[in-house]
N, C-alpha and C positions, 0 to 999 in steps of 0.2 A: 763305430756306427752311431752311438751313441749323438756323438757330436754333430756330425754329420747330418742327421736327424731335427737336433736345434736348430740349425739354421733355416731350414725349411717351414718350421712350424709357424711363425709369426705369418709367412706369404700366405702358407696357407691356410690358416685362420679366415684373411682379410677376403680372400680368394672367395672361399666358402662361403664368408654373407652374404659377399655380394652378387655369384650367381647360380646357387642353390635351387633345385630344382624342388618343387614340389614338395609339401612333408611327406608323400607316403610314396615316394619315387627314390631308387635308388639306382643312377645310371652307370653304366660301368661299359667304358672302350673297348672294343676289341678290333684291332689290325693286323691284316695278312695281306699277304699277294693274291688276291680273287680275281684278278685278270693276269692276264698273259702267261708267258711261257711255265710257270709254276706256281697256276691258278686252283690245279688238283690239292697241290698241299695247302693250300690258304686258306683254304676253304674247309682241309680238314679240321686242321687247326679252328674253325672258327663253329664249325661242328658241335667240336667240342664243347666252348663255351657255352652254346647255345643248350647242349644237354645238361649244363650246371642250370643254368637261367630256369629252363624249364624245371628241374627237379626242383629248388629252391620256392621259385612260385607254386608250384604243388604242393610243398607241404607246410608254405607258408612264410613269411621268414620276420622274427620276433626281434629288435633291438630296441634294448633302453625302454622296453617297455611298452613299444610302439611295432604298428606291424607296415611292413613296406612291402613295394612289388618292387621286384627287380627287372631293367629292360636294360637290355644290352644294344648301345650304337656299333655298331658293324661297320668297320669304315675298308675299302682297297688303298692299299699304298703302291700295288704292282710292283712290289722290290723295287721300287726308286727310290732311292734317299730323298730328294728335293720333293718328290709328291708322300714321302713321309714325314716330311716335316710339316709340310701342310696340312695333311691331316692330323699330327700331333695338337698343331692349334685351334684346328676347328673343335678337336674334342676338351679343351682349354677353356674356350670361347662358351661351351656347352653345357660347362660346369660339371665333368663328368666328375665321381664320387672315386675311381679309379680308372687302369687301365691294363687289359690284357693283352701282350705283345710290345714289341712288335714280331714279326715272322722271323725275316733274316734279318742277319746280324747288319746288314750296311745301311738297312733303313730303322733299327734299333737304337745304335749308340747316337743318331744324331737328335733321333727324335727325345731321346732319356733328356736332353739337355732341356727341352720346352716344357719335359714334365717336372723334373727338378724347381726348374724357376715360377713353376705355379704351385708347384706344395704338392703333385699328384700321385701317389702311390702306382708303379707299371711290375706288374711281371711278364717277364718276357716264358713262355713257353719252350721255345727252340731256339734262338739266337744264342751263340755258342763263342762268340769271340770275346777270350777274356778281356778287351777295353773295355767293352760296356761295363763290367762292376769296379773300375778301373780306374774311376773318372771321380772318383769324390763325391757320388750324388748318394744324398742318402733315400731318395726316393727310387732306385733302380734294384730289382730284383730276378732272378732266373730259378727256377727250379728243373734243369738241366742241368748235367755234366758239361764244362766249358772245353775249348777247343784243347787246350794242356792234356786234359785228362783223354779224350777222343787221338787227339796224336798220337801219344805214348802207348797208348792201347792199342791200336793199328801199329805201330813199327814194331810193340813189344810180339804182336800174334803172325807180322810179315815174317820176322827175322825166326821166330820160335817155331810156330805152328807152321807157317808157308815153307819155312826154310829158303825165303827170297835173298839173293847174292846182287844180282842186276839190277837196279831199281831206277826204272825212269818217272819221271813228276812231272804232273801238267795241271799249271792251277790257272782258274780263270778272272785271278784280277781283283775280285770282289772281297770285301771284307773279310766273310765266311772263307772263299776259297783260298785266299792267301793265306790267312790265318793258320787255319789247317793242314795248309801242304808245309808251310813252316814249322810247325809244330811235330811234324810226321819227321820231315826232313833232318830235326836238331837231334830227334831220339833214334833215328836213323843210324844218325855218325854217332852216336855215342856207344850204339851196340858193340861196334868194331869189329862183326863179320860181313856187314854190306857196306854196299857203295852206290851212291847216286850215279849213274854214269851221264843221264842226260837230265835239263829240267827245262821246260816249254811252258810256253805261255797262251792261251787264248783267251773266250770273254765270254758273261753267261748267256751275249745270246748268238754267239757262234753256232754253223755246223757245217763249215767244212774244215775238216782238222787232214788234210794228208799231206801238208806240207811238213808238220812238226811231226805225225806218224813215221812218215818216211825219213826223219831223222832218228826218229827214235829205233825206228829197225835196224838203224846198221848198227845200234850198240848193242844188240841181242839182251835185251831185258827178260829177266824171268820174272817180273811183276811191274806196271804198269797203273803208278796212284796219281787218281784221276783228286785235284781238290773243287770240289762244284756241284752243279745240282743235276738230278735225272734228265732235265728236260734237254740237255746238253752232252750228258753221259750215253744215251741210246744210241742217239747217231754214230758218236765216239767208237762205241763199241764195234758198229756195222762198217765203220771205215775201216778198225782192227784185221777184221774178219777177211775184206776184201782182200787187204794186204800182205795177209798170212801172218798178222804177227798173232802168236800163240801165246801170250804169255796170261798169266792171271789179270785181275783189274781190281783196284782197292780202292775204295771213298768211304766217304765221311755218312753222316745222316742224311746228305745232300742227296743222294743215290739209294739211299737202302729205305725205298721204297717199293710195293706191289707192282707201281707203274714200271717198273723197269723191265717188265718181259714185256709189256707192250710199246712201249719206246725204243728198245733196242731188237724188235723182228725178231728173224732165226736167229740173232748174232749171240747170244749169250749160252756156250757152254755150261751144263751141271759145274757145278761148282766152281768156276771159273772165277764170277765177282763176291767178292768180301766187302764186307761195309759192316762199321757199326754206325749206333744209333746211341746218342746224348741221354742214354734212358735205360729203363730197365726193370724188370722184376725178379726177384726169386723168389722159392717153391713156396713161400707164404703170401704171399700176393697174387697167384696164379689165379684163385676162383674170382676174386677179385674184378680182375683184368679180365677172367672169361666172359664174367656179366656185364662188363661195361661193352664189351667189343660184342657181345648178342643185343646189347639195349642201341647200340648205334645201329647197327644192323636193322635193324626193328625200327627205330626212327627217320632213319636216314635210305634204307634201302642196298647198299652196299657197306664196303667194310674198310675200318679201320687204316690208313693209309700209316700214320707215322705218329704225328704229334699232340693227334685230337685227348688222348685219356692226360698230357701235360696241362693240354689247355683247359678242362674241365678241372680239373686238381687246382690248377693257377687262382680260374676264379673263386671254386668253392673256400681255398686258400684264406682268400682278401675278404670274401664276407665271412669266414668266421672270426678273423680278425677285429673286425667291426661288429662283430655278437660280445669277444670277448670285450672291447673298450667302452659297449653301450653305447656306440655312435658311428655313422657313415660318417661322418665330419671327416676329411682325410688327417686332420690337424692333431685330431683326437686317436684315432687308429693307426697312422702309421709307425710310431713305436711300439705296440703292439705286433704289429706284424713282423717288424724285426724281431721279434724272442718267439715267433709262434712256434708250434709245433701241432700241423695237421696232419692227421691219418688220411691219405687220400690213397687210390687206387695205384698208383703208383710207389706208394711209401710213403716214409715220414716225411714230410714238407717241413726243413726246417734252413734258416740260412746264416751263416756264417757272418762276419764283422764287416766284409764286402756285400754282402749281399747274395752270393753265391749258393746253390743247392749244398747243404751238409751229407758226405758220405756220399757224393751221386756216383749212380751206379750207370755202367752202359755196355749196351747188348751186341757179341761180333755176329751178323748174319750171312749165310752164303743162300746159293738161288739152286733149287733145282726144280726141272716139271714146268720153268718159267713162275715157281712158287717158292717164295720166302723162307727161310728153315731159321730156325737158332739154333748157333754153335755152341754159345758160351755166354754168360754173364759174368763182368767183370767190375773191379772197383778201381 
């Protein structure tokens, strides 16, 4: 990491003179998908930051001696790679101090490359595909569990807990979604009491799926892993339904979301969809998390969807980093932020020689009442 690190540091020196915002300004990126089809999660996600931003300016924020405001640029990338790298640059352009995110993982790994080559310290929140830390950037960081750790824990709870034999897969193409059903897939065959019998393709912004359904029913599946996002997952489910196929439904954080009893109608049986989530707490973090999810509530009006208490954790993260080095300079702070070690709501925020969350934990959820339950945390 170390290394990795030096190379960045001289860009971002030069970076930093010369388009520096203000002495008592300290800007920091945040990108999600706030339009389109999973605009609900982008938004959470951005939430979130927003609840760091605002507590920070409340109680002030002290570095090097000097007191700044913190304002957070809010950019949409609409899960596009190419209009994520766009916005990668405009917030380049803008001299932002850091960046939080991106959302998913296929407008992440491309955009990490624009923050790398300006000096720019990113943690991504949710983006869960291990390429992102993958790439040699030493400016690229997640305080998530990555896709490896989300696979293995879904095929270890299909094959353990499910007691799934049948197992059909249908991933939608996208970084995230490939990623994950691959990863689900490899620990799958290693079990060596299931079997893949069918595996289908769609795309995330598909929603008619009864060609691949209707293939999928005549191998009689007793579980049904969907790799992709709720807003694709609803329909999915309703098309199940029609068709009579009965089997359970598994995904990723993509899905294990609130939104999913209103995106998939009548169609989702108690207990029917499993999903975990790149995240997690135990029983020492619980009051923790209940105050964050009462203080969003309170601020926001509604509740906690998925990734907003990462993304708050993310930034509060990066400016303590730059409390400990006495400077927002990114040149100055981001070695620093590779050895941190912040207490946030979520847990220790600390990252590994890639960059990756140390120890990350992540939550198996099932649904009943059309309401969210947790089954288990795992490591």
């Amino acid at each position: 990491m170390q290394g990795k690190i030096a190379v960045v540091l001289a860009v971002a020196t030069a970076a930093w003179g010369s388009v520096a915002q203000a002495q008592d300004v300290i800007r920091i990126g945040h990108v999600a998908a706030t339009s389109g089809a999973i605009a609900h999660l982008g938004k959470d996600n951005e939430n979130g930051a927003r609840m760091a931003v605002d507590e920070l300016n409340a109680k002030g924020v002290l570095i090097g001696g000097k007191r700044y405001k913190i304002v957070l640029q809010a950019e949409d990338d609409a899960a596009d790679p190419k209009q994520g790298t766009t916005v990668a640059q405009k917030l380049v352009d803008a001299g932002v101090n850091g960046v939080i995110g991106h959302e998913t993982s296929g407008t992440t790994i491309p955009a990490s490359r624009i923050y790398f080559n300006a000096g720019i310290p990113q943690i991504s929140p949710s983006a869960s595909n291990p390429a992102y830390t993958r790439q040699g950037f030493g400016t690229a960081f997640r305080n998530v569990a990555n896709d490896e750790q989300l696979g293995a824990a879904l095929a270890r709870y299909a094959v353990q807990n499910g007691k799934a034999r049948q197992i059909a897969v249908i991933d939608d193409r996208s970084a995230y979604g490939k990623g994950l059903s691959d990863e689900f897939i490899k620990n799958v065959k290693k079990s060596g009491v299931a079997r893949i019998v069918s595996q289908q393709y769609t795309t995330d912004k598909a929603s008619e799926f009864s060609a691949i359904l209707t293939a999928i029913k005549g191998k009689q599946p007793d579980l049904v892993f969907f790799g992709g996002m709720d807003a694709v997952a609803g329909p999915m489910l309703q098309q199940m339904k029609k068709l009579g196929i009965k089997a359970s439904f598994m995904g990723g954080d993509g899905l294990c979301s609130d939104s999913m009893a209103r995106l998939s109608g009548d169609a989702m049986a108690d207990g029917q969809v499993i999903c975990a989530e790149a995240g997690g707490i135990e029983a020492a973090q619980q009051k923790g998390m209940d105050d964050f999810r009462a203080a969003y509530r309170k601020r926001f009006g509604i509740d906690v969807l998925t990734y907003a208490p990462y993304a708050y954790d993310a930034l509060l993260t990066m400016v303590d980093a730059m409390r400990q080095a006495g400077s927002p300079d990114p040149a100055k702070y981001l070695p620093v932020l590779a050895k941190i070690r912040h207490q946030g709501v979520t847990g220790t925020v600390a990252f590994d020689a890639r960059g990756d969350v140390q120890n990350g934990v992540l939550t198996i959820y099932t649904f009943k009442g059309g309401k969210r339950q947790r089954v288990a945390v795992m490591k």
